[in-house]
C-alpha positions as a LaTeX table, in Angstrom:
\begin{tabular}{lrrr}
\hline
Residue & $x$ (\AA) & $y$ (\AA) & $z$ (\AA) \\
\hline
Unk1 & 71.68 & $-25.75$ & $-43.13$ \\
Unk2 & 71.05 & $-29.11$ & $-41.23$ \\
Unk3 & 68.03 & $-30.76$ & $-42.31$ \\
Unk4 & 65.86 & $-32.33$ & $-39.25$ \\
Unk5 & 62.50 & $-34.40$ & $-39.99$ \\
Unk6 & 59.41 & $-35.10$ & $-37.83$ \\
Unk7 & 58.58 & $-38.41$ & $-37.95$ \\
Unk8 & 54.97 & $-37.36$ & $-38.96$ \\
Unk9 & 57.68 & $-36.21$ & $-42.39$ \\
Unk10 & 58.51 & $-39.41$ & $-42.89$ \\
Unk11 & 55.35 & $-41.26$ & $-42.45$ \\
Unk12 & 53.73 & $-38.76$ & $-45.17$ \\
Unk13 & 56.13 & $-39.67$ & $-47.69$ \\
Unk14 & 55.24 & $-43.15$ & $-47.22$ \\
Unk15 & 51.41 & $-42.63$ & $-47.38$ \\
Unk16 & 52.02 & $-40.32$ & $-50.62$ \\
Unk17 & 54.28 & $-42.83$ & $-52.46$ \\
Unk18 & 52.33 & $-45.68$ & $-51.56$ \\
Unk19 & 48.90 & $-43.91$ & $-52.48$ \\
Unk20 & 50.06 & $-42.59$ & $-55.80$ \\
Unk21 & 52.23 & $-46.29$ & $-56.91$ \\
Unk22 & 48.62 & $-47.87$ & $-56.04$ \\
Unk23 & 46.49 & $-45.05$ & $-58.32$ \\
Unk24 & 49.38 & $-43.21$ & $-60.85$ \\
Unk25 & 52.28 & $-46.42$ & $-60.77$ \\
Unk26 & 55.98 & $-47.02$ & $-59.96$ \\
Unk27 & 57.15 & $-44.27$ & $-62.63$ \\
Unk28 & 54.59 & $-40.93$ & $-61.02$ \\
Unk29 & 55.49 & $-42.34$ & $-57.25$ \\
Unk30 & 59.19 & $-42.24$ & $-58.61$ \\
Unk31 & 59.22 & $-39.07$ & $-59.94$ \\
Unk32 & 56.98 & $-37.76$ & $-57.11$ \\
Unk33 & 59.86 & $-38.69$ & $-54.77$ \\
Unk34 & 62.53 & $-37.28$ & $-56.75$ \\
Unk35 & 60.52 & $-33.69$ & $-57.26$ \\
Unk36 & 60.07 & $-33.25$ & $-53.42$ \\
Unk37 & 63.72 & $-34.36$ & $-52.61$ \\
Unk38 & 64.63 & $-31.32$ & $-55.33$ \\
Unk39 & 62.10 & $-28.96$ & $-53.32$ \\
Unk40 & 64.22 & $-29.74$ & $-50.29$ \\
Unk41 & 67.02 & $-28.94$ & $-51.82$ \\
Unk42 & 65.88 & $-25.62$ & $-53.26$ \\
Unk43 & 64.27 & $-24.77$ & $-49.70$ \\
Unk44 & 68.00 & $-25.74$ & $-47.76$ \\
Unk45 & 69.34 & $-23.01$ & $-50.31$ \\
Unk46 & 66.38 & $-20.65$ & $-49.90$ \\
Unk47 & 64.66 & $-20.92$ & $-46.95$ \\
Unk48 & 62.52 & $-18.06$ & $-46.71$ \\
Unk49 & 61.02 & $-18.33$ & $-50.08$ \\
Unk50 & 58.14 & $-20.35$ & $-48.71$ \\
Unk51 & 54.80 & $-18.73$ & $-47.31$ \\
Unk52 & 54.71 & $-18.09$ & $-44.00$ \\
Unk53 & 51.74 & $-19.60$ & $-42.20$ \\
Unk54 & 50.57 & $-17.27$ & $-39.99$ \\
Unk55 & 47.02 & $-18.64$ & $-40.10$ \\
Unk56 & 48.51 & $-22.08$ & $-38.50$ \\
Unk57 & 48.68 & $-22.22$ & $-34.88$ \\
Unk58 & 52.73 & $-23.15$ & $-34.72$ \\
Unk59 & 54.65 & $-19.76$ & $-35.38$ \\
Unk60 & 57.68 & $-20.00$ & $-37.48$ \\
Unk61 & 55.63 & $-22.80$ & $-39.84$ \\
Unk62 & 56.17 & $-22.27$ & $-44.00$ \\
Unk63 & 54.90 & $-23.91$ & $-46.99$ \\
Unk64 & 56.08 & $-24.69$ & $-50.21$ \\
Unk65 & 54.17 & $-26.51$ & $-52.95$ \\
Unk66 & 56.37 & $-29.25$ & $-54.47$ \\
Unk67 & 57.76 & $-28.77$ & $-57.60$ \\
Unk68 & 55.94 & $-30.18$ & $-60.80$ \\
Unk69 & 53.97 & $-31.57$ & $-58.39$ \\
Unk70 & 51.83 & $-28.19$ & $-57.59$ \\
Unk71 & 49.11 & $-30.34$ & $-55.19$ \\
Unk72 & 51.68 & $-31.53$ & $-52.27$ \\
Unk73 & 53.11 & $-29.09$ & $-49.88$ \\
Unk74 & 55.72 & $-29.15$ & $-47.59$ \\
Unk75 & 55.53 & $-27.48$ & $-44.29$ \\
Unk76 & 58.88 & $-26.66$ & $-42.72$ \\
Unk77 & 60.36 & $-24.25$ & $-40.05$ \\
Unk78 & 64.01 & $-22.51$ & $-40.21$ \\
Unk79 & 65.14 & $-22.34$ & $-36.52$ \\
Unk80 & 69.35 & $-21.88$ & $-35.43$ \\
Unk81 & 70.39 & $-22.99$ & $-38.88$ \\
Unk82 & 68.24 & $-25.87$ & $-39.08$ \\
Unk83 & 65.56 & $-26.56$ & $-41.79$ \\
Unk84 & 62.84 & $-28.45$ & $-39.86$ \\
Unk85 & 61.04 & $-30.61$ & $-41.78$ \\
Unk86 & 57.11 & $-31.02$ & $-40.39$ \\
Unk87 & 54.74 & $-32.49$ & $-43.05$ \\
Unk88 & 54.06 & $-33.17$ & $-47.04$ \\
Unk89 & 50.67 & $-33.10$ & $-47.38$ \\
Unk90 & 47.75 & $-32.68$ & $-50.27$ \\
Unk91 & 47.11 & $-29.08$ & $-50.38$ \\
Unk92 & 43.26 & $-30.27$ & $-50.95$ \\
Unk93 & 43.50 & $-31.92$ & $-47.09$ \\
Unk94 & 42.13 & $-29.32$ & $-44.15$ \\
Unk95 & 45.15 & $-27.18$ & $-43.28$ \\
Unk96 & 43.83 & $-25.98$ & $-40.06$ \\
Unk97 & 43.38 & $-29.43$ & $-38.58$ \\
Unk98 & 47.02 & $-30.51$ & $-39.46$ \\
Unk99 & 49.04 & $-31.43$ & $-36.58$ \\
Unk100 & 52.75 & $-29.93$ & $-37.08$ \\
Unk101 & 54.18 & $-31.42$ & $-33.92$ \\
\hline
\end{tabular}
């Protein structure tokens, strides 16, 4: 599959690794990074093993939790081969007011 990313993808990761380098350090951001590259991995291999969202207003939107790291969740689409790559959020945030544009 072809991996695409929102921008709102990329400027997640940077709020997450920045947030948890200020509060957990350089070794949790580290290893946060590295753990949701490996989800993306495992979801470009299997992408239909994540839940789909039908209570989210976009149709064709899934989530995933990240692994060993159980509180982020990616939200991604599978559409003409591609794995679309929409947010990584806190699973604690308010779902319904994410924007997945």
């Amino acid at each position: 599959m072809n991996l695409c990313s929102r921008p709102k993808f990329l400027q997640d990761i940077a709020r997450e690794e920045l947030y948890l380098l200020e509060h957990a350090g350089a070794e949790i951001a580290e290893r946060w990074h590295e753990a949701l590259w490996e989800t993306i991995c495992f979801l470009d291999t299997n992408p239909l093993a994540g839940r789909a969202r039908k209570d989210l207003a976009f149709s064709g939107i899934r989530s995933w939790r990240i692994l060993r790291f159980e509180r982020w969740m990616v939200f991604y689409g599978v559409r003409d081969g591609d794995l679309i790559l929409y947010r990584v959020v806190s699973g604690s945030m308010n779902l319904y007011a994410l924007a997945l544009n």
